[in-house]
OpenMM code with the backbone's topology and positions (N, CA, C; nanometers):
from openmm import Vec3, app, unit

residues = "UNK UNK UNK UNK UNK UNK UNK UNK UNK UNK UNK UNK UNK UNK UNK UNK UNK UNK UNK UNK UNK UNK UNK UNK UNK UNK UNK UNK UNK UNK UNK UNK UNK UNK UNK UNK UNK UNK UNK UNK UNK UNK UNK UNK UNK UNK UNK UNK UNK UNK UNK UNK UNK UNK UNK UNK UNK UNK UNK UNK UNK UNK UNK UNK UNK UNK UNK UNK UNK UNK UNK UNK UNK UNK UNK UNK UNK UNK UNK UNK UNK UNK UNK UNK UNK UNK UNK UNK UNK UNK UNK UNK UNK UNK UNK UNK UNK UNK UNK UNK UNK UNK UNK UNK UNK UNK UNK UNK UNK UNK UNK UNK UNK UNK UNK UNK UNK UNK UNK UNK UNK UNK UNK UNK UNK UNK UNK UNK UNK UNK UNK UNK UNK UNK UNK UNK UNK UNK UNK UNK UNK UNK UNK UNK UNK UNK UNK UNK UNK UNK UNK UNK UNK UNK UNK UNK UNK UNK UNK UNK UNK UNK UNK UNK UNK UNK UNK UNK UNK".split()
positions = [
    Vec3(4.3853, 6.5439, -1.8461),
    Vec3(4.2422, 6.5393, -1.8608),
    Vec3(4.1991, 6.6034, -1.9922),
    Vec3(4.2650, 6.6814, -2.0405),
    Vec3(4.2318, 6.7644, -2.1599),
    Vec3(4.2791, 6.7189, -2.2961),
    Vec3(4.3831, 6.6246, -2.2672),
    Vec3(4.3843, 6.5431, -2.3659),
    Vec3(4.2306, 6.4086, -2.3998),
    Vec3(4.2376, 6.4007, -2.3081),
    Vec3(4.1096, 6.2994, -2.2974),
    Vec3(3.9936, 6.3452, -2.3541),
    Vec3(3.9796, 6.4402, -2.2898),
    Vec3(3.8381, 6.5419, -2.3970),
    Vec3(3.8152, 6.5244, -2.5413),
    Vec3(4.0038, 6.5810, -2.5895),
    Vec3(4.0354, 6.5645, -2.7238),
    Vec3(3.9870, 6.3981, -2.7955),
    Vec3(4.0190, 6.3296, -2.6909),
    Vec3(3.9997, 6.1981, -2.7658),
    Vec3(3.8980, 6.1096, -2.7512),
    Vec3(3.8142, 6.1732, -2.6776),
    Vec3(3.6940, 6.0938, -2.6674),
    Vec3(3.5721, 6.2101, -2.7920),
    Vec3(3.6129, 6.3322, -2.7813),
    Vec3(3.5744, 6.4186, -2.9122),
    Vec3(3.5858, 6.3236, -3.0059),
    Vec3(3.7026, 6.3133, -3.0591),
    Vec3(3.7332, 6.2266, -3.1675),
    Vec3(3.7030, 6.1485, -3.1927),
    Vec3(3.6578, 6.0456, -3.1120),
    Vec3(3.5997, 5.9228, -3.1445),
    Vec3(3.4469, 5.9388, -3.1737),
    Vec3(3.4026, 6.0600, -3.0924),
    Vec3(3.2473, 6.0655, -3.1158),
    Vec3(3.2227, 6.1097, -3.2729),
    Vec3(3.3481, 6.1842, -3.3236),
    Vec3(3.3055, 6.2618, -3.4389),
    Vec3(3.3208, 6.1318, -3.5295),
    Vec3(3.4120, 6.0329, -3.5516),
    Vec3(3.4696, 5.9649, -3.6063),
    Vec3(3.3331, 5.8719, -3.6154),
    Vec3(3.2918, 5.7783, -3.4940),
    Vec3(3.1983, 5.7911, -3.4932),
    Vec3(3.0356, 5.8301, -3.5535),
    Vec3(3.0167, 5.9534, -3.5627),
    Vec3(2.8967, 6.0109, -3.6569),
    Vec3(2.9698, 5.9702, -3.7623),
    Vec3(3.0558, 6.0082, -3.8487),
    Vec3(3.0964, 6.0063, -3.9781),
    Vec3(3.0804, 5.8542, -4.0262),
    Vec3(3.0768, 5.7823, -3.9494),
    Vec3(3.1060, 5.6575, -3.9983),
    Vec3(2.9708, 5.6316, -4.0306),
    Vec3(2.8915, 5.6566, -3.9280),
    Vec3(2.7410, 5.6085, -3.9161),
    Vec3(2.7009, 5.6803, -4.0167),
    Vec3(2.6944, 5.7852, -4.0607),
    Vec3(2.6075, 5.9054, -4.1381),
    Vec3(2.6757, 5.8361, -4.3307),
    Vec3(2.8124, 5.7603, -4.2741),
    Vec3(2.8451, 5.7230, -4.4831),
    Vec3(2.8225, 5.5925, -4.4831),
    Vec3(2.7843, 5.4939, -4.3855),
    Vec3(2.6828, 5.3579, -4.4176),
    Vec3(2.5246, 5.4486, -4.4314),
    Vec3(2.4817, 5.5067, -4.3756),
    Vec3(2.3360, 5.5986, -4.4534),
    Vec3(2.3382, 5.6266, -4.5435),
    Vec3(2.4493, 5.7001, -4.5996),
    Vec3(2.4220, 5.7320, -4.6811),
    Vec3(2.4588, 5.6303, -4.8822),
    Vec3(2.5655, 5.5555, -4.7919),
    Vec3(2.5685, 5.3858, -4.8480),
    Vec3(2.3888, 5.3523, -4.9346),
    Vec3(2.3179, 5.3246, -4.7714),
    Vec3(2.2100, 5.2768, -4.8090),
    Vec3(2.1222, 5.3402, -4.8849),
    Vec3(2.1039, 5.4447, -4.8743),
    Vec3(2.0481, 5.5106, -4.9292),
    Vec3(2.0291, 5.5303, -5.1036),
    Vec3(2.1742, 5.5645, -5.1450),
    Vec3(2.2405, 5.5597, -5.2959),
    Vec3(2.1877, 5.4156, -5.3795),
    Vec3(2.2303, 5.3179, -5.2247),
    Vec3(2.1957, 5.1500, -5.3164),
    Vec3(2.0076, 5.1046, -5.3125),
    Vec3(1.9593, 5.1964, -5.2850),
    Vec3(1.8066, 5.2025, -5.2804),
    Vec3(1.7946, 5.0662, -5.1484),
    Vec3(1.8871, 5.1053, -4.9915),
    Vec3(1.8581, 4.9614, -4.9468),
    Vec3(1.7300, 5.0180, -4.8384),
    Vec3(1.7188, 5.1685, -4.8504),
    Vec3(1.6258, 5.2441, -4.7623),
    Vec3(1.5826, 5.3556, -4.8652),
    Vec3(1.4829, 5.3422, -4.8630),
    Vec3(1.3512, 5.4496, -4.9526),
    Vec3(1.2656, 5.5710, -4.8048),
    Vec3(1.2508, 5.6765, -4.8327),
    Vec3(1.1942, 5.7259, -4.7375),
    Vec3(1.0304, 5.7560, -4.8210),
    Vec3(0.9934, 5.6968, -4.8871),
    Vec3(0.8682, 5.6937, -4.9678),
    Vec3(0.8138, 5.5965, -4.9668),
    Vec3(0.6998, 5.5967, -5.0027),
    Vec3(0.6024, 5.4678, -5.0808),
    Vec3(0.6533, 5.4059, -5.2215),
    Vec3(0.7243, 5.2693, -5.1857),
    Vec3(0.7766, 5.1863, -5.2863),
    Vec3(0.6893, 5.2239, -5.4098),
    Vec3(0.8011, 5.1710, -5.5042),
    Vec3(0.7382, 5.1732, -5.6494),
    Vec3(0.6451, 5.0189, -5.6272),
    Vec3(0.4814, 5.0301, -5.6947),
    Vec3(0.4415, 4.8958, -5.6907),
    Vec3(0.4777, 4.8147, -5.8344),
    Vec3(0.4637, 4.6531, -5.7943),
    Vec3(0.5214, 4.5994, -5.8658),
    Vec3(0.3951, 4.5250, -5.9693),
    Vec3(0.4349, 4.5166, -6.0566),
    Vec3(0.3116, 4.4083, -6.1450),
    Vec3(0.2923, 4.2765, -6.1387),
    Vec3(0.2000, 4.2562, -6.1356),
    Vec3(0.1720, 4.1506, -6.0657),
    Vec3(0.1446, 4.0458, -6.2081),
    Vec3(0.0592, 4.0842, -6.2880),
    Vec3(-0.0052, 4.0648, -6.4036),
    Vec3(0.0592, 4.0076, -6.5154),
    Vec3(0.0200, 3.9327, -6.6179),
    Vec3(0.1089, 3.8463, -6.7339),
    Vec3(0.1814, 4.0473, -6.8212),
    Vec3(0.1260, 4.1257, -6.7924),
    Vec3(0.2123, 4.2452, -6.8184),
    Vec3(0.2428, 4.3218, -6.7536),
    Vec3(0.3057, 4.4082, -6.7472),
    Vec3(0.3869, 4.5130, -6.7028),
    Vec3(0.3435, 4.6464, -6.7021),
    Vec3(0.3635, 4.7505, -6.6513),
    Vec3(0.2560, 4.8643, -6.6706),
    Vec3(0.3495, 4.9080, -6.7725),
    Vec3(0.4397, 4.8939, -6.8484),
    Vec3(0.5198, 4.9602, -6.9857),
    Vec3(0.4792, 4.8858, -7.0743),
    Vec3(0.3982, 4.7411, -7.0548),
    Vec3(0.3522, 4.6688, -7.1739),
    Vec3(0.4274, 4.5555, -7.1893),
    Vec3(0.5223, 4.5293, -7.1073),
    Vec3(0.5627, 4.3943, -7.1155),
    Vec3(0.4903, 4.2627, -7.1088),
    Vec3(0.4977, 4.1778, -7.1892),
    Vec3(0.4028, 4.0593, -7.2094),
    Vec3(0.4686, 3.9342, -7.1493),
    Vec3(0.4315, 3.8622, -7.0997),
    Vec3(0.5183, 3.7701, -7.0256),
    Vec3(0.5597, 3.6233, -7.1218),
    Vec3(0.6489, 3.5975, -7.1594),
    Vec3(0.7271, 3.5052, -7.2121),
    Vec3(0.7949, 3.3776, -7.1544),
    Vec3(0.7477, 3.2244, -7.1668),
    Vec3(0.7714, 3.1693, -7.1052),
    Vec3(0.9545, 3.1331, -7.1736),
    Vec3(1.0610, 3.1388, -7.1095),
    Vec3(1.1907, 3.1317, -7.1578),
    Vec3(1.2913, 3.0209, -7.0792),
    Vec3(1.2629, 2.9021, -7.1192),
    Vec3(1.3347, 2.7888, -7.0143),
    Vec3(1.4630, 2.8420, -7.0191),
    Vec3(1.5251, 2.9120, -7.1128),
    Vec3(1.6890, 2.9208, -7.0988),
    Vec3(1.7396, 2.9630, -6.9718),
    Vec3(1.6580, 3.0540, -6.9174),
    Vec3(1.6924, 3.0860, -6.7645),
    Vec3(1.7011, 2.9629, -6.6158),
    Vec3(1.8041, 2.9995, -6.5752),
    Vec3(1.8182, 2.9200, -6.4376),
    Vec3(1.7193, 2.9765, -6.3149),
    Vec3(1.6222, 2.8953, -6.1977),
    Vec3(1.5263, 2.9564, -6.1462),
    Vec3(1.5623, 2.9521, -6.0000),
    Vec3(1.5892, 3.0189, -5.9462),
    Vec3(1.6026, 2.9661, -5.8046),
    Vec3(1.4743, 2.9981, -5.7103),
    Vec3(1.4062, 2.8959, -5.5877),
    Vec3(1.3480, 2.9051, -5.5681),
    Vec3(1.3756, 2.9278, -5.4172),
    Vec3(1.3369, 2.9924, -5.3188),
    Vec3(1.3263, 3.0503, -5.2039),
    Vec3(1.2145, 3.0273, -5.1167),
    Vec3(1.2306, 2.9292, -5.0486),
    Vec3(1.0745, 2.9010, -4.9813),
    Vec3(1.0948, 3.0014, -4.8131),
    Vec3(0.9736, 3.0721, -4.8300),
    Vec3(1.0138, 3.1924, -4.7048),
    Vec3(0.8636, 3.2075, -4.6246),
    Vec3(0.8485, 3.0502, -4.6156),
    Vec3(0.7462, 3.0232, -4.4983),
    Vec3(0.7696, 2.9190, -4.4359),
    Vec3(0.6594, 2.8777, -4.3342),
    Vec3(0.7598, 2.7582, -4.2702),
    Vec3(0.6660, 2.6557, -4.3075),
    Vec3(0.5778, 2.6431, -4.3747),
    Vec3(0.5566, 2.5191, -4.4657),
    Vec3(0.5806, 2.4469, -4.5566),
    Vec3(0.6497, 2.3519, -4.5559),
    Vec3(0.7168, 2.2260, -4.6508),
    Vec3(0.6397, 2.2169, -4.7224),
    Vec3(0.7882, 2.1397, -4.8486),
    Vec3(0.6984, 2.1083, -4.9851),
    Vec3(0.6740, 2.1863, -5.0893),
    Vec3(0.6684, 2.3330, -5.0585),
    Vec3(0.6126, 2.4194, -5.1326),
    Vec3(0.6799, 2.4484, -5.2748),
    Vec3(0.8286, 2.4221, -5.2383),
    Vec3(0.9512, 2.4730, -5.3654),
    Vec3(0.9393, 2.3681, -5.4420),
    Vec3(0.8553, 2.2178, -5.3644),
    Vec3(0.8556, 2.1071, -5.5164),
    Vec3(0.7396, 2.1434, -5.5822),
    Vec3(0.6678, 2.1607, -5.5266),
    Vec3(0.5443, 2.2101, -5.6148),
    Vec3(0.5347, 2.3283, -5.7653),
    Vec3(0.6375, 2.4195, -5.7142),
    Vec3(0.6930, 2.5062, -5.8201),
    Vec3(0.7780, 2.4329, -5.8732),
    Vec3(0.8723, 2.3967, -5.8501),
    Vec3(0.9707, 2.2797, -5.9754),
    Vec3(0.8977, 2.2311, -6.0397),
    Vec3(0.7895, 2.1386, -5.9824),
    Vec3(0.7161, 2.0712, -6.0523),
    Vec3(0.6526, 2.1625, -6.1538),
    Vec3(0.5935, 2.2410, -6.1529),
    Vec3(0.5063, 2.3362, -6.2179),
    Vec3(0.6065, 2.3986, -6.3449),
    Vec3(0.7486, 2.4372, -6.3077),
    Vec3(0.8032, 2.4818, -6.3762),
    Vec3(0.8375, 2.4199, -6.4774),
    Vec3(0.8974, 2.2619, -6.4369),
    Vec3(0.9383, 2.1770, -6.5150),
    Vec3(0.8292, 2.0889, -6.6350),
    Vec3(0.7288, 2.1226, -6.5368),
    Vec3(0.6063, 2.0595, -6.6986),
    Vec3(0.6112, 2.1945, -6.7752),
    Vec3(0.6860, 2.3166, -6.7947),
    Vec3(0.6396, 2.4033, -6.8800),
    Vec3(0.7848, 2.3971, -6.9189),
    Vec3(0.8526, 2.3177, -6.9336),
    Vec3(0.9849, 2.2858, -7.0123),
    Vec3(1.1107, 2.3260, -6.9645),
    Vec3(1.1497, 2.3573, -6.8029),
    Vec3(1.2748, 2.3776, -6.7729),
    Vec3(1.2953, 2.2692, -6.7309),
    Vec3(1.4374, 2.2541, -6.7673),
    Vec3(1.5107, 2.1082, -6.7337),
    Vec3(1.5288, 2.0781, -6.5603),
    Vec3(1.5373, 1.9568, -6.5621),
    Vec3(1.5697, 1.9680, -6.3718),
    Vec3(1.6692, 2.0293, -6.2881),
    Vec3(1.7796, 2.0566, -6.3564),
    Vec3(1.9071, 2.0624, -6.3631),
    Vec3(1.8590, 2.2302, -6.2956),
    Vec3(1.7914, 2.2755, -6.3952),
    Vec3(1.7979, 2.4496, -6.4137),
    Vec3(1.6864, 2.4905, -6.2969),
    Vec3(1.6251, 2.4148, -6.2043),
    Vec3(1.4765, 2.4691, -6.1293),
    Vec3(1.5566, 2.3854, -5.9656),
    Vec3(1.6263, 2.4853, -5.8922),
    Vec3(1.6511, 2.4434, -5.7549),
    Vec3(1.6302, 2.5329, -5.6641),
    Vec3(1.6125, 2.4908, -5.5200),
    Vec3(1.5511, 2.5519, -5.4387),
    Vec3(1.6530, 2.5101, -5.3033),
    Vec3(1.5156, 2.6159, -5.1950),
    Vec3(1.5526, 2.5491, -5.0715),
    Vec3(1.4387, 2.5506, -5.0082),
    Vec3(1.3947, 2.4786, -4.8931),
    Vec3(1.2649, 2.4722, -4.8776),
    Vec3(1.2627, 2.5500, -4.7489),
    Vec3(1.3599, 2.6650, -4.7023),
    Vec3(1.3094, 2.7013, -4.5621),
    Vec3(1.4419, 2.7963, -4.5172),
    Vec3(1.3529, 2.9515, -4.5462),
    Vec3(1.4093, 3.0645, -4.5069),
    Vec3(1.4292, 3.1026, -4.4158),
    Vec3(1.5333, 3.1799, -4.2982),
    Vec3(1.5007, 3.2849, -4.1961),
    Vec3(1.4260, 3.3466, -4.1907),
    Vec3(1.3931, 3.4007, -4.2474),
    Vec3(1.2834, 3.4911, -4.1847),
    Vec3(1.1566, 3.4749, -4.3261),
    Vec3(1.0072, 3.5442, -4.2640),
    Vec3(0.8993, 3.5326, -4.4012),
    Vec3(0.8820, 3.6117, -4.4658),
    Vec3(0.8313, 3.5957, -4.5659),
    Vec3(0.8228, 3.6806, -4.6530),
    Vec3(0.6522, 3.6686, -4.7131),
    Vec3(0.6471, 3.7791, -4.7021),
    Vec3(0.4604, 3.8140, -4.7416),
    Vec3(0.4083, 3.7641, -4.8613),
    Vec3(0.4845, 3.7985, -4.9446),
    Vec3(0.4612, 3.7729, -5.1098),
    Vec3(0.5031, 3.7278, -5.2174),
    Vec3(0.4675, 3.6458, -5.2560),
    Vec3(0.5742, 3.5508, -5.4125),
    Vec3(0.5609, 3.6563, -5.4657),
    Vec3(0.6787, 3.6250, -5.5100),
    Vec3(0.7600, 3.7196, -5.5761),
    Vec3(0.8565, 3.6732, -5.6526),
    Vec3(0.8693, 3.7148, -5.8078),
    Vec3(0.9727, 3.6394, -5.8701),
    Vec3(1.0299, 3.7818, -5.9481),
    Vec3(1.1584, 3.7722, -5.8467),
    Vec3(1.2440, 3.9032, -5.8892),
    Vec3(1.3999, 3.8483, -5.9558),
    Vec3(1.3626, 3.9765, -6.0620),
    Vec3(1.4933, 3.9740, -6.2164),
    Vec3(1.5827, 4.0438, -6.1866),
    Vec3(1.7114, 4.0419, -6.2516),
    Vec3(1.7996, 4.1589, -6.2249),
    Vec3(1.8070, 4.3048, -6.3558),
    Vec3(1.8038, 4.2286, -6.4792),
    Vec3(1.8123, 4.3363, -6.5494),
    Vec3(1.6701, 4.3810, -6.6789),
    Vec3(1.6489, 4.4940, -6.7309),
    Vec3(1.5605, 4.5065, -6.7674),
    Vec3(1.4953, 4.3675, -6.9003),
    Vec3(1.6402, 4.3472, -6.9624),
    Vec3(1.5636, 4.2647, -7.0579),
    Vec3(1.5141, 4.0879, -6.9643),
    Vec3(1.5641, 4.1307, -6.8711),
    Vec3(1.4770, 3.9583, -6.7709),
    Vec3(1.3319, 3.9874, -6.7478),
    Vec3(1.2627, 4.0936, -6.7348),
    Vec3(1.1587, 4.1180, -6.7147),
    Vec3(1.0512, 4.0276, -6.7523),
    Vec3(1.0443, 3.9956, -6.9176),
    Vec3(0.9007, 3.9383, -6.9883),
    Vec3(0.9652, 3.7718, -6.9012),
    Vec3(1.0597, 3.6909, -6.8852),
    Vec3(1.1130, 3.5976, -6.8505),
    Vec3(1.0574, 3.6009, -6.7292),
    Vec3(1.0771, 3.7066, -6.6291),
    Vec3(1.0301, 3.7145, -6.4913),
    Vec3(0.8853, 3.6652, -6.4833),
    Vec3(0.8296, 3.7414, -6.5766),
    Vec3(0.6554, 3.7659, -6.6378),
    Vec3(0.6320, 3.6366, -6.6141),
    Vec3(0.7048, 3.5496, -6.7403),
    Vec3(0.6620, 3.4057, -6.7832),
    Vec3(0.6342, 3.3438, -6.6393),
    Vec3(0.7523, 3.3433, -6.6031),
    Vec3(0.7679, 3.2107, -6.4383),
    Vec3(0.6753, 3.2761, -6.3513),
    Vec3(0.6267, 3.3737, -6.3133),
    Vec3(0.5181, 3.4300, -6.2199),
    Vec3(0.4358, 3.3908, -6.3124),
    Vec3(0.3696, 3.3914, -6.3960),
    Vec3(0.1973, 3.3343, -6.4889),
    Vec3(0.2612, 3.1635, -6.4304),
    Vec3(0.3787, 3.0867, -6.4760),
    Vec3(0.3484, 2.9756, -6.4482),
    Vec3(0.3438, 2.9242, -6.3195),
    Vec3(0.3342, 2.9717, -6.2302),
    Vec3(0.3794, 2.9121, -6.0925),
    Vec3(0.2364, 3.0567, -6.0449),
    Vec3(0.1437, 3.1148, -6.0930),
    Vec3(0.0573, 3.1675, -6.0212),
    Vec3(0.0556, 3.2010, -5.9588),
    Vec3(0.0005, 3.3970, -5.9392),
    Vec3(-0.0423, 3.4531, -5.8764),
    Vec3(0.1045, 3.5318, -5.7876),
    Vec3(0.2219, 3.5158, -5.8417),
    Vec3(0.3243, 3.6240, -5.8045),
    Vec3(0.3074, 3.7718, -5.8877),
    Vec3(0.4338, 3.8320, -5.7796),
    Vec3(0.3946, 3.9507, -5.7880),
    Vec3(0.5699, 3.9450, -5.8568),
    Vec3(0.6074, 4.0551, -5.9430),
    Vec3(0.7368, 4.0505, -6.0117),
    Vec3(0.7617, 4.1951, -6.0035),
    Vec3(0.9273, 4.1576, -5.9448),
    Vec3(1.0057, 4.3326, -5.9016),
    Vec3(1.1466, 4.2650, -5.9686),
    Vec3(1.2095, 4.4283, -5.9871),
    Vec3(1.3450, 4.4206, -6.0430),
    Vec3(1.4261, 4.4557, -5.9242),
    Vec3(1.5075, 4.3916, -5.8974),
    Vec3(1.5844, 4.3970, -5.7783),
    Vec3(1.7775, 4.3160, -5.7962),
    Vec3(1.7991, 4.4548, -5.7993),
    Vec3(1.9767, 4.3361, -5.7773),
    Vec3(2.0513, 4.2938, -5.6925),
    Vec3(1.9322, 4.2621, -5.5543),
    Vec3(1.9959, 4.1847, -5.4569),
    Vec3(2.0471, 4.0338, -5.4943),
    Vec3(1.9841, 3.9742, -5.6005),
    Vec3(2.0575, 3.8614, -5.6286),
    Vec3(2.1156, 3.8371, -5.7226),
    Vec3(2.1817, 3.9548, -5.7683),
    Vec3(2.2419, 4.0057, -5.9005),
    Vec3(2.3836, 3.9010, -5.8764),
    Vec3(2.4545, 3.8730, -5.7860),
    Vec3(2.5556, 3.7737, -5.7793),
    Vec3(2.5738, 3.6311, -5.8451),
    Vec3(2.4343, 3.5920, -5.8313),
    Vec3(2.4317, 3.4485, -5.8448),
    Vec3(2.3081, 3.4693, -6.0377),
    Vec3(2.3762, 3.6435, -6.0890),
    Vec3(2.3218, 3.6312, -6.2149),
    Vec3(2.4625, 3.6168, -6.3199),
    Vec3(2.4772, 3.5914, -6.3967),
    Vec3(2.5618, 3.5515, -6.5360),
    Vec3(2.5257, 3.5876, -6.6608),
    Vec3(2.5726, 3.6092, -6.7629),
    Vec3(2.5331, 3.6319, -6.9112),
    Vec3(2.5236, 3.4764, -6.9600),
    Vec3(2.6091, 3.4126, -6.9564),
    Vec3(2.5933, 3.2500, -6.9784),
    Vec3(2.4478, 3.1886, -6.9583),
    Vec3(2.4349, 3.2081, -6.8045),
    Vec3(2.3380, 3.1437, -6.7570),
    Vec3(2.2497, 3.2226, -6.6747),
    Vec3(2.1502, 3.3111, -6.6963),
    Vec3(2.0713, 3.4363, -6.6668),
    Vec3(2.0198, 3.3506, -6.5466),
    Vec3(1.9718, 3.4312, -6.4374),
    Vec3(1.8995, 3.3353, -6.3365),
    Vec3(1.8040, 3.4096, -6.2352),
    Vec3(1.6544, 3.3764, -6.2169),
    Vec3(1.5680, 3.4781, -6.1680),
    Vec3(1.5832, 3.3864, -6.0375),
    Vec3(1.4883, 3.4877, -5.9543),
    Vec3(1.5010, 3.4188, -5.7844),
    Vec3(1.3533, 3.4344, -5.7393),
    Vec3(1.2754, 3.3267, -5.7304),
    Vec3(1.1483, 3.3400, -5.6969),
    Vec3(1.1488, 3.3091, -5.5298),
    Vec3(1.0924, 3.4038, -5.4714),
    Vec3(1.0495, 3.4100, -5.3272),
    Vec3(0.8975, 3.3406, -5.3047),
    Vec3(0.9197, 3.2180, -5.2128),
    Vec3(0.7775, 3.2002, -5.2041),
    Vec3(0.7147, 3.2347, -5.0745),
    Vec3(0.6017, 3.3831, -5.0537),
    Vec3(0.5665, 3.3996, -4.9829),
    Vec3(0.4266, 3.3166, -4.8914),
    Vec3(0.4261, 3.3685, -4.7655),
    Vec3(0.2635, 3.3170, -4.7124),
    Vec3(0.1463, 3.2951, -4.7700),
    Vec3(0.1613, 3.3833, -4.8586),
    Vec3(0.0002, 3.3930, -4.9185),
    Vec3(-0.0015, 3.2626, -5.0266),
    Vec3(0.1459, 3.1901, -4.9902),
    Vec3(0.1301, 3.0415, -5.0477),
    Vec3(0.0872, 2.9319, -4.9450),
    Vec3(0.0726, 2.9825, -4.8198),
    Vec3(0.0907, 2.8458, -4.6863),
    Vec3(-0.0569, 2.8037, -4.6753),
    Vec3(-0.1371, 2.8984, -4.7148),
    Vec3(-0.3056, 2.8172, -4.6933),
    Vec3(-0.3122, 2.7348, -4.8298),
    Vec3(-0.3153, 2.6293, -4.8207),
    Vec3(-0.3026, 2.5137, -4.9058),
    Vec3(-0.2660, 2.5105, -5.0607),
    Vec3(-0.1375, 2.6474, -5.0468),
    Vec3(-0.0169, 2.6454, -5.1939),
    Vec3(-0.0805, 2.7051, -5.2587),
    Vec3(-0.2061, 2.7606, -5.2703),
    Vec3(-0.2640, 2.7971, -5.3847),
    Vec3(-0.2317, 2.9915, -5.3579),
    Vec3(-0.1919, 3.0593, -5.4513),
    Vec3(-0.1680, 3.1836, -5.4771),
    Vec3(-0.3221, 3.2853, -5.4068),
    Vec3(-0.3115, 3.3744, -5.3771),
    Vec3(-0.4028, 3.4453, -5.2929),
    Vec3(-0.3784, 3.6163, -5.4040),
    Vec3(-0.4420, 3.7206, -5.3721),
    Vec3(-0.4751, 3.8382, -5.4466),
    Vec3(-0.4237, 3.9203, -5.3553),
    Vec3(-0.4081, 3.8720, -5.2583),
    Vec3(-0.2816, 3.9781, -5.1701),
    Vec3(-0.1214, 4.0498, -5.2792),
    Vec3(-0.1492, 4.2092, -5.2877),
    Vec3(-0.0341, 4.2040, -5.3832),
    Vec3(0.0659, 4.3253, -5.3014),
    Vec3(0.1502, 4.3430, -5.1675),
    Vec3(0.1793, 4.3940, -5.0965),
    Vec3(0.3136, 4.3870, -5.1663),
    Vec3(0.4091, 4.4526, -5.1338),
    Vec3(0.5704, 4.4705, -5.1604),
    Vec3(0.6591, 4.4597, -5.0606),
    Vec3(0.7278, 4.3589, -5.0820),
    Vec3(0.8443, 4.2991, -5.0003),
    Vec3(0.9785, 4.3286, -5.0342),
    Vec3(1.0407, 4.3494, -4.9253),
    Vec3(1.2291, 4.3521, -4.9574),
    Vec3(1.2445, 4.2029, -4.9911),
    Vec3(1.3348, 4.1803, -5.0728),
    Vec3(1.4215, 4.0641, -5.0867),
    Vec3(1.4579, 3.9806, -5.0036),
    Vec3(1.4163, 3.8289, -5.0065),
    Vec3(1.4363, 3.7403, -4.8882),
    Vec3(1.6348, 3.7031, -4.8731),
    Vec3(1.6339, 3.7061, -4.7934),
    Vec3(1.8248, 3.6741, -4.7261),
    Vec3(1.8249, 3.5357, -4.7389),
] * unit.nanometer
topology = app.Topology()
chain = topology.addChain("A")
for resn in residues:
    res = topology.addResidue(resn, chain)
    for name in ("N", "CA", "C"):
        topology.addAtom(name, app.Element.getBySymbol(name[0]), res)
């Protein structure tokens, strides 16, 4: 019986430890904040003064994260009359779960004014730096990830709602 003690101890401790270094995982990778997010700019600038630059060289991916269709051609479309090729503006039209707010998030600082550009052209997003989709980024071929939130589903048109969202999955 006293061995048993020992080993059900063990597992409990083993246990906490495990749980307490995925916390603290998350934590380090900013995947849990115990504060009020940094807000994001919404605006053709940046609160450091970044000016937004329209830059077709970038690849765009688009994220539709409501359950109304259609919405990701409407941004292709939009994107592609401001000179990205077809090739470079793809999507999907229908996320797991929603997401509150367009959002067109960059991975590294110099993507920012680029980020800028594609939120002024596709209206009324809100733009965060985030390297959740830092995978599907390249030096070759740089590539932002626009989230299209709700405040697109009342008839596509961009809304003044400017709330902060985690990254759509």
């Amino acid at each position: 019986m006293n061995a048993l003690v020992v080993l059900l101890w063990s597992a409990a401790v083993a246990l906490v430890l495990i749980v307490a270094g995925i916390f603290a995982a998350l934590v380090m990778m900013d995947r849990i904040s115990f504060g009020p997010g940094d807000s994001s700019p919404s605006a053709s600038q940046s609160e450091e003064g970044t000016a937004a630059e329209i830059d077709t060289s970038y690849r765009v991916l688009i994220l539709n994260a409501t359950s109304q269709e259609g919405l990701v051609a409407a941004a292709e479309e939009a994107l592609q009359a401001q000179g990205w090729a077809q090739g470079d503006v793809f999507g999907s039209d229908r996320a797991s779960e929603e997401f509150e707010t367009t959002t067109v998030f960059y991975v590294d600082d110099a993507d920012e004014a680029a980020a800028l550009g594609v939120a002024e052209v596709i209206g009324g997003a809100a733009v965060q730096q985030s390297d959740f989709y830092a995978d599907f980024n390249d030096s070759e071929h740089p590539q932002l990830t626009v989230v299209l939130g709700t405040d697109r589903v009342s008839g596509g048109a961009p809304s003044t709602n400017e709330s902060e969202d985690s990254p759509a999955e």
